[in-house]
N, C-alpha and C positions, 0 to 999 in steps of 0.2 A: 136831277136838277129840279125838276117839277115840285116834287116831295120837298125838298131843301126853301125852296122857296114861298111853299105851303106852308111851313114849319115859320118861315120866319112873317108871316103874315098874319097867322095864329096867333104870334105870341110876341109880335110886334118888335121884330128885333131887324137892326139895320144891318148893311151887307158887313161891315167888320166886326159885328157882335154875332151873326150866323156862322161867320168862316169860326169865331173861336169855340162856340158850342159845339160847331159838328167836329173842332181839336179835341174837348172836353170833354163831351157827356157821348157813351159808350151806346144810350139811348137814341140818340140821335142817328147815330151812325148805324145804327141795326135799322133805323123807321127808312132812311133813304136808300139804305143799301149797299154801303160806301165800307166796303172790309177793310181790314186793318191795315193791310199792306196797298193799299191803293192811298194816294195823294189826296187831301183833300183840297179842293178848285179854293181859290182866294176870293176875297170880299170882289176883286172887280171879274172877276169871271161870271157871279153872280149877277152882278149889276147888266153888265154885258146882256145875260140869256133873259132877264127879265124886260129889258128896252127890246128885245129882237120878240120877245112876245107879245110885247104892247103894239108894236109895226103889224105883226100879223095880225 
């Protein structure tokens, strides 16, 4: 999630343009870690782990 959310701050992309790059780019998904058969978390899961970051 860390990575993911690195990725979308890099390159400025909001939580429903992150969920569809890390559908899309094969890249993405090798940088986070996120294997092929694993699900990838939705635009508010996202949103979610980065508010619980900002709290801590």
């Amino acid at each position: 999630m860390v990575k993911a959310i690195f990725l979308q701050h890099m390159l400025n992309l909001g939580d429903p343009r992150l969920e569809d790059q890390l559908i899309n780019r094969l890249s993405f998904q090798r940088f986070t870690r996120i294997n092929l058969d694993q699900g990838i978390p939705d635009f508010a899961t996202f949103w979610r782990f980065e508010e619980a970051l900002k709290e801590q």
